[in-house]
C-alpha positions as CSV (number, residue, x, y, z in Angstrom):
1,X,0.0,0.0,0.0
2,X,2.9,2.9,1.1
3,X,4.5,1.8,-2.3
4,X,0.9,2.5,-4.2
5,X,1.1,5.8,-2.3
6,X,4.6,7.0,-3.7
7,X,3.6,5.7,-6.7
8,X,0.8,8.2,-7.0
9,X,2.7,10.9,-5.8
10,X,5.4,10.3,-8.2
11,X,2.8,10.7,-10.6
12,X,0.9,13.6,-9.4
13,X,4.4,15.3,-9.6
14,X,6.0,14.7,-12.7
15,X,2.2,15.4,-14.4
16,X,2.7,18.8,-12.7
17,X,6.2,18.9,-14.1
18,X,4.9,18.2,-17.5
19,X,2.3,21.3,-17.2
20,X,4.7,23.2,-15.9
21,X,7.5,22.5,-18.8
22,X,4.0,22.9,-21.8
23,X,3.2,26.3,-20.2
24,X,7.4,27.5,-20.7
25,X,7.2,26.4,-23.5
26,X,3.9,27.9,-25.3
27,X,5.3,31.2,-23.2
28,X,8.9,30.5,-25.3
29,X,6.5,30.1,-28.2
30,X,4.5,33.1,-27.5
31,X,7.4,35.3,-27.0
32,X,8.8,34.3,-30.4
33,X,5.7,34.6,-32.1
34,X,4.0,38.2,-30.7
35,X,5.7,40.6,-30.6
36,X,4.8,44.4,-29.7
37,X,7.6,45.7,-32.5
38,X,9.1,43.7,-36.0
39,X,12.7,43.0,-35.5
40,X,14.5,44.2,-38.6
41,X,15.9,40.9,-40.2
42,X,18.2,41.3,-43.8
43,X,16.0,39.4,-46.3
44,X,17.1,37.9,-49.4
45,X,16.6,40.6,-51.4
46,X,18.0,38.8,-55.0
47,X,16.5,35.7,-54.8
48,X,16.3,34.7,-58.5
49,X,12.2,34.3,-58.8
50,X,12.8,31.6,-61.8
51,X,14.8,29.1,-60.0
52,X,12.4,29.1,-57.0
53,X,9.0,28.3,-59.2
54,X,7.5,25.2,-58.6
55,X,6.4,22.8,-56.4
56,X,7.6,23.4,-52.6
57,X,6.3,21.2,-49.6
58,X,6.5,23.3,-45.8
59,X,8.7,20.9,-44.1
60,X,8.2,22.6,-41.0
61,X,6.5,25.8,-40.3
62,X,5.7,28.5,-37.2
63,X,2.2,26.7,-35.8
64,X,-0.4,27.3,-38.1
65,X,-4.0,28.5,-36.6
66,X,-5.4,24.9,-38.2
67,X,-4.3,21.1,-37.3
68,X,-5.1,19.4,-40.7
69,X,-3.2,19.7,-43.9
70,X,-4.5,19.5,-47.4
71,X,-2.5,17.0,-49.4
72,X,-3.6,18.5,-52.5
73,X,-1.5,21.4,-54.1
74,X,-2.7,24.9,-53.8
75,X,-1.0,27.2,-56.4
76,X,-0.2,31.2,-56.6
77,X,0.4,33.2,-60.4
78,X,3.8,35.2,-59.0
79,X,3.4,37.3,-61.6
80,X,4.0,40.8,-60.2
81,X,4.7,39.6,-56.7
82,X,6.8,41.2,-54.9
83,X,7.2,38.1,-52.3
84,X,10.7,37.1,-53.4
85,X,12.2,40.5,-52.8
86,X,10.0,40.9,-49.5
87,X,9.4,37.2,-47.8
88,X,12.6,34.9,-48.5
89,X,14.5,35.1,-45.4
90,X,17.0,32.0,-47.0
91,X,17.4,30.0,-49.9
92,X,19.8,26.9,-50.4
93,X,22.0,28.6,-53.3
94,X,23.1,25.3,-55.3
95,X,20.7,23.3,-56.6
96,X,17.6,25.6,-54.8
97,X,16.0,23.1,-53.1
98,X,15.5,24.6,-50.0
99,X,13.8,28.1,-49.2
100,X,13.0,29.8,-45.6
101,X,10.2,32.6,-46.0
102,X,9.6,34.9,-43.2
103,X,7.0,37.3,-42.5
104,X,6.0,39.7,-39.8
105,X,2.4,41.2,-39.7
106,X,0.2,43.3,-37.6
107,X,-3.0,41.8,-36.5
108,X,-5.4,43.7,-35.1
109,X,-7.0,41.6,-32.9
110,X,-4.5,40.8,-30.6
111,X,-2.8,44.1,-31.2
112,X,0.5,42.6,-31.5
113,X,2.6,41.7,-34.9
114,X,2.3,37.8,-35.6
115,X,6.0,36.5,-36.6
116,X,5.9,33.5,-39.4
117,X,8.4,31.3,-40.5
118,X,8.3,28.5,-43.0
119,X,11.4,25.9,-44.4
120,X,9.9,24.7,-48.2
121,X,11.8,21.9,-49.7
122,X,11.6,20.9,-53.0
123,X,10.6,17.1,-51.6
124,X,8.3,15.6,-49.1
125,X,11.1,14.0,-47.6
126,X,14.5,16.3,-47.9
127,X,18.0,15.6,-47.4
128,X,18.8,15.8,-43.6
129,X,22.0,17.6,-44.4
130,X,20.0,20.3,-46.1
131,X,17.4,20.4,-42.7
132,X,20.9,20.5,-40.5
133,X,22.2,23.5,-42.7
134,X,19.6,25.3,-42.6
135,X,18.9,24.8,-38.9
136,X,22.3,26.1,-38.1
137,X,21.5,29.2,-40.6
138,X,18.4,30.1,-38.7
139,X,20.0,29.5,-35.3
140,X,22.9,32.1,-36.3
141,X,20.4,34.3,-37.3
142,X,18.7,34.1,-33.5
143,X,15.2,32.1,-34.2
144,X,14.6,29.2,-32.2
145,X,13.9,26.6,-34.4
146,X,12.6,24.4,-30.9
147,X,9.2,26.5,-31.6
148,X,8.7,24.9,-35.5
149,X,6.3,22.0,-36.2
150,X,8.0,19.9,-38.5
151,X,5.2,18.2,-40.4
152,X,7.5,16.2,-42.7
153,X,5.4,13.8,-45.0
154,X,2.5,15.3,-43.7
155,X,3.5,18.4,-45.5
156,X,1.5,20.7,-47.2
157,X,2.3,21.7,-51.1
158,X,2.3,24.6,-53.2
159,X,3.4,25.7,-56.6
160,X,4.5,28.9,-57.2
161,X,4.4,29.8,-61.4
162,X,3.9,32.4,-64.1
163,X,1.6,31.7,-66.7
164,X,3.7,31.4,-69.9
165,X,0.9,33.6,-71.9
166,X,1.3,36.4,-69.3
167,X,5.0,36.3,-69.5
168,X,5.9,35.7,-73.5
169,X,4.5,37.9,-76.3
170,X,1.7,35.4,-78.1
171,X,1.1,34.8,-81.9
172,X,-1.0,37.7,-84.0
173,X,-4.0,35.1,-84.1
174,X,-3.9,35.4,-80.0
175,X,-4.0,38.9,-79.6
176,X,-7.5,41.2,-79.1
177,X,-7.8,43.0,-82.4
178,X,-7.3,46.7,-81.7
179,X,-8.1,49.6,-84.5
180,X,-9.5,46.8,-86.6
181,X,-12.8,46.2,-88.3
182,X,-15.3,43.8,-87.3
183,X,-17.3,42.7,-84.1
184,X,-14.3,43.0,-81.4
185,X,-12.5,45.8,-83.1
186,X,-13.7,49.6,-83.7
């Protein structure tokens, strides 16, 4: 019976331990996360737009307001964007099959500026050279990269990509008939 007794204490403490180490934790997420002010961070300001179209999954990403991941691809026209100039915080310079976009936004209903940080590699399951390289990168820049969720297979996809008729001058027979007789012209 006495040993039944310690055993229940034992475990009343180390649950409380366990509460205790969640709520540092979500405070040491917290703090990352919300912030009053955006720390200036040097972005990748050259980050050459055509090597980094295509499919990326988020290998591991800031937590995400949702728990379930579409497996299905969603894709963005990057057009005109200006994301690669304002929102790549790292890209893995050889072969480009790594990319770490950052972003820091104000959100008025918790008045505070909501930090995000993604790692997109080019495959579900990436090279764990190219996970430890860019750990250490984003650990010499000062992120803790403890707060991440790594969602590895589970990883959602995206394509980035310019539509080749928006970006390449199309044949005559393509083009809207301007100053020219007939139903579409004047």
């Amino acid at each position: 019976m006495w040993a039944y007794k310690v055993y229940v204490v034992l475990m009343v403490l180390g649950l409380g331990v366990l509460i205790v180490e969640a709520d540092e934790d979500r405070d040491i997420v917290n703090a990352t996360l919300f912030v009053d002010e955006c720390p200036h961070i040097q972005m990748e300001e050259n980050a050459p737009k055509y090597r980094l179209l295509g499919v990326w999954y988020a290998y591991a990403t800031t937590p995400l307001p949702f728990q379930h991941y579409q497996r299905r691809c969603a894709s963005y026209n990057v057009r005109n964007s200006t994301y690669f100039k304002t929102n790549i915080l790292y890209y893995e310079k050889k072969k480009a099959e790594c990319v770490v976009t950052y972003s820091c936004k104000y959100n008025q209903a918790i008045k505070q500026y909501v930090r995000t940080l993604r790692i997109l590699t080019r495959s579900r399951t990436p090279d764990s050279e190219l996970i430890a390289e860019t750990n250490e990168y984003l650990m010499s820049r000062g992120f803790n990269i403890r707060i991440l969720i790594w969602l590895r297979a589970n990883a959602f996809c995206f394509e980035w990509y310019e539509l080749k008729f928006e970006t390449e001058r199309q044949p005559m027979s393509y083009q809207a008939p301007f100053n020219m007789l007939g139903p579409l012209g004047r």
